[in-house]
N, C-alpha and C positions, 0 to 999 in steps of 0.2 A: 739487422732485423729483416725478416722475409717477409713479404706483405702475403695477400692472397693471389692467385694464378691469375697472372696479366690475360686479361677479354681483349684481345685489340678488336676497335671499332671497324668494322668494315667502312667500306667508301661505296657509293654510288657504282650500280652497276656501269663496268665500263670504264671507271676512275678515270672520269671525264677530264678533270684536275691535275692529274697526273703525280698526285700527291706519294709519297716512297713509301712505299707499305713493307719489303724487304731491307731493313737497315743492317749494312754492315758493320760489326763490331769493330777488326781489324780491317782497316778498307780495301776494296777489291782490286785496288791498284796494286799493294801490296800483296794480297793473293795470289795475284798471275803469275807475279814472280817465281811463283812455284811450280807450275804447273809443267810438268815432264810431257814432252810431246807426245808420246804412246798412251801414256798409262794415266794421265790428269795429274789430281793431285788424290793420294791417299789421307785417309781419313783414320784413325782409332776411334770408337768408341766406350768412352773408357768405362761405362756403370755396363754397358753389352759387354765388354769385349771383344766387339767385333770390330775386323777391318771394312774398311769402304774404299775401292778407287774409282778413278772416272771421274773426279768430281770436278767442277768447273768453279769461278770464282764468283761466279751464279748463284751457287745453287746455298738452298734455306738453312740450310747447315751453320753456316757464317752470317744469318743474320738474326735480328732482333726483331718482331711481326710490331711493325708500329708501336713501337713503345714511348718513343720520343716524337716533339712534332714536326712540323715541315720549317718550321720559324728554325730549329735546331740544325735540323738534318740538312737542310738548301743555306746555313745564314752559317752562323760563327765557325759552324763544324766543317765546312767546304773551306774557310780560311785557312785553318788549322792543319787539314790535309793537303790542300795546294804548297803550302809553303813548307812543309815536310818532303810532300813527294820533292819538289822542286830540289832540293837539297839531296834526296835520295839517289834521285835520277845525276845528279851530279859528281857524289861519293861513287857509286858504282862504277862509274866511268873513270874514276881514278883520279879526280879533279878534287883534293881533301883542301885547297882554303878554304872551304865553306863552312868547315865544322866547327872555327874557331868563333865565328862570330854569329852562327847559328846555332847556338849550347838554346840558348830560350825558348829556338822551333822546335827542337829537339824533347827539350821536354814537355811542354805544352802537349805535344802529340803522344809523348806516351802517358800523363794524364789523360788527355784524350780518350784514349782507348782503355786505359786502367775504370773507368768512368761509365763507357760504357756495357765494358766489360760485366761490370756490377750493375746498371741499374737493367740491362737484358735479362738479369735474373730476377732483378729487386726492384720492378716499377712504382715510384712515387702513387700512394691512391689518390683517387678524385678526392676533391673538398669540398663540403659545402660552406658556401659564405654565408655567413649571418648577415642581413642589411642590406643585400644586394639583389636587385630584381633581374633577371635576364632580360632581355629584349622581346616582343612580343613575335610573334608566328616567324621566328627563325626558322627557316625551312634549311635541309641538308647541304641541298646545293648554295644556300647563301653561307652557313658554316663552313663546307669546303674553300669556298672561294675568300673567307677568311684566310682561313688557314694556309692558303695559297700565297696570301698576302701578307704571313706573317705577320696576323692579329690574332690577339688572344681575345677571348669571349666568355662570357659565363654561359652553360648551355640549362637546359631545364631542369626545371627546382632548383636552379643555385649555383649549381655544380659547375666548379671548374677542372675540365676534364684532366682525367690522369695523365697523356700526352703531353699537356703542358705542362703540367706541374712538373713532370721528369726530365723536362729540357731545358726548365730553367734551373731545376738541382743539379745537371749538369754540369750549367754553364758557370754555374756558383762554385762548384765545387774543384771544376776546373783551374779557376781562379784561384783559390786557395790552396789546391796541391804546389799550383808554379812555385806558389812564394815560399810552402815548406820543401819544397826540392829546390829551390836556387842555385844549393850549393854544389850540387850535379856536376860531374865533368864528364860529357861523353867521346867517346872516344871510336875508331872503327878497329873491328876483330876480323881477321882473316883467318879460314881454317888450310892447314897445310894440305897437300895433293893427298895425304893419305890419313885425313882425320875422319873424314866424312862428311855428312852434311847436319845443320838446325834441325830439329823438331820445335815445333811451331806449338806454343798454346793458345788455350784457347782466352788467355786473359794475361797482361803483365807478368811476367817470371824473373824477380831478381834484376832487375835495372839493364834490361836486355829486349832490344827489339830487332827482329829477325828482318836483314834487309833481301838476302838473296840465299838460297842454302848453302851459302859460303861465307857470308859476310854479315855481319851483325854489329849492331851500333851498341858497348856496352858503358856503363858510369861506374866511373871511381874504379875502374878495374885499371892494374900493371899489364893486362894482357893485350897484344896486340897480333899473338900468332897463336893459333888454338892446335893442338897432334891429337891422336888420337884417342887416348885417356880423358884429357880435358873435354875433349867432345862429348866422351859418352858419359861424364861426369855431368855437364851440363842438360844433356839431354834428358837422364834421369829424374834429373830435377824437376826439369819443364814437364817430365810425365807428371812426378809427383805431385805438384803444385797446379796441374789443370784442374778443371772440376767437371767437364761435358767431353769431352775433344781434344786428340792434337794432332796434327798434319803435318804432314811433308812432302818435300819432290820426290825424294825414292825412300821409300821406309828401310829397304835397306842399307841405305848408307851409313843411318842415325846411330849406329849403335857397332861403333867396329872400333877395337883394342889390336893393333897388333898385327899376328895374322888371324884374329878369329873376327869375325861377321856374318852377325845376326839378320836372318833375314828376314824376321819380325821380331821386333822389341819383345822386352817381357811384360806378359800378361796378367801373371796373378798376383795377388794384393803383394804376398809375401813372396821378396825377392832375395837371392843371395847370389851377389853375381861380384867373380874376380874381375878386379877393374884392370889390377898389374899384374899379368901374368908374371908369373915367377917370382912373386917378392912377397907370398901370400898375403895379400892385401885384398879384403873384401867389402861388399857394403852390405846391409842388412836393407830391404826399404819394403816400407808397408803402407798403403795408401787405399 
């Protein structure tokens, strides 16, 4: 269900609080990753069709404008990341005991981000309670300083704001994907010197989570060496299956069979592109 177009509340000029008003979907630890020293990180816009690069792990592209609260964003959700990246920053380095007995950080985090992925389009609305009175001359700066504190409040007339109500359907829901994904096995994918690199969506793709444009954490898959077919097999997907966005460290890398490489992916809805050169083998995709 789509609610009506997320209002984020502004803050106190100055956001004296220093409450997150730029929330990152996929976290910007994991962005940098990407980021090509010349060129940033490129961007597709996929309902434009436009490209973007230059882009930083900054910038509003990659984030959610206040949709969830600071109890979410600063509390459960900083555990979830730490103890992800931690394990990231570990696998990268080449250090794989970790992934045997961290399957649960693993998938938590990409709950996680499946979660929020969805409620930055789909923010829970405000409710009003029946029976409950607010607090009398609540001023802003005492609600921020709440919220700083990860209390929740009823604000005026009732209303418990949408913020909160979306971080706790979060944190709910998070909880109930772990237990229907239990049975996860993740595993780490390396792409061969001549596959190329991840394209990045903008939301969960396939039990696949982009660690570095080489290397990627996938579940239940046999694969643990990706060429260049399977890349660009993959990648189309991840076009297919965004809904705003996908990025990457060199857009040309994404998409190379062989000796041909693309040095921008394909663009219109309707695609027909030879994945095996020579064995005519094609794909149809429309999105």
């Amino acid at each position: 269900m789509k609610y009506a177009k997320h209002k984020p509340e502004p803050t106190q000029p100055g956001n004296p609080h220093q409450l997150t008003k730029n929330q990152h979907v996929f976290p910007d630890a994991s962005i940098t990753r990407f980021e090509h020293a010349e060129k940033g990180i490129t961007a597709i816009l996929l309902h434009r069709d436009q490209r973007i690069s230059n882009l930083r792990a900054d910038n509003k592209l990659f984030c959610a404008n206040r949709v969830w609260d600071q109890r979410a964003e600063s509390g459960y959700m900083v555990g979830i990341e730490s103890e992800f990246q931690f394990l990231a920053r570990r696998v990268i380095a080449g250090d794989l005991r970790w992934l045997e007995p961290m399957q649960s950080t693993i998938t938590r985090f990409y709950a996680l981000w499946e979660q929020r992925a969805h409620y930055a389009l789909n923010p829970v609305p405000a409710a009003k309670l029946k029976g409950v009175t607010p607090a009398v001359d609540m001023t802003k700066d005492f609600k921020e300083r709440l919220e700083k504190a990860h209390v929740s409040y009823v604000d005026d007339d009732s209303i418990w704001p949408s913020r909160q109500m979306t971080g706790m359907r979060i944190q709910f829901n998070i909880d109930q994907r772990q237990t229907e994904l239990a049975g996860l096995k993740w595993t780490l994918c390396r792409a061969t010197p001549d596959a190329g690199e991840f394209l990045v969506p903008d939301r969960p793709v396939a039990f696949c989570i982009p660690l570095t444009p080489t290397m990627a954490l996938v579940a239940n898959s046999y694969l643990d060496v990706i060429g260049p077919a399977a890349m660009q097999f993959i990648n189309l997907h991840t076009l297919h299956m965004s809904m705003q966005y996908v990025f990457a460290h060199d857009l040309s890398r994404c998409f190379v069979t062989g000796r041909r490489q693309l040095t921008m992916p394909p663009l219109p809805r309707k695609l027909k592109l030879d994945l095996f050169p020579g064995l005519a083998v094609t794909l149809d995709l429309f999105w």
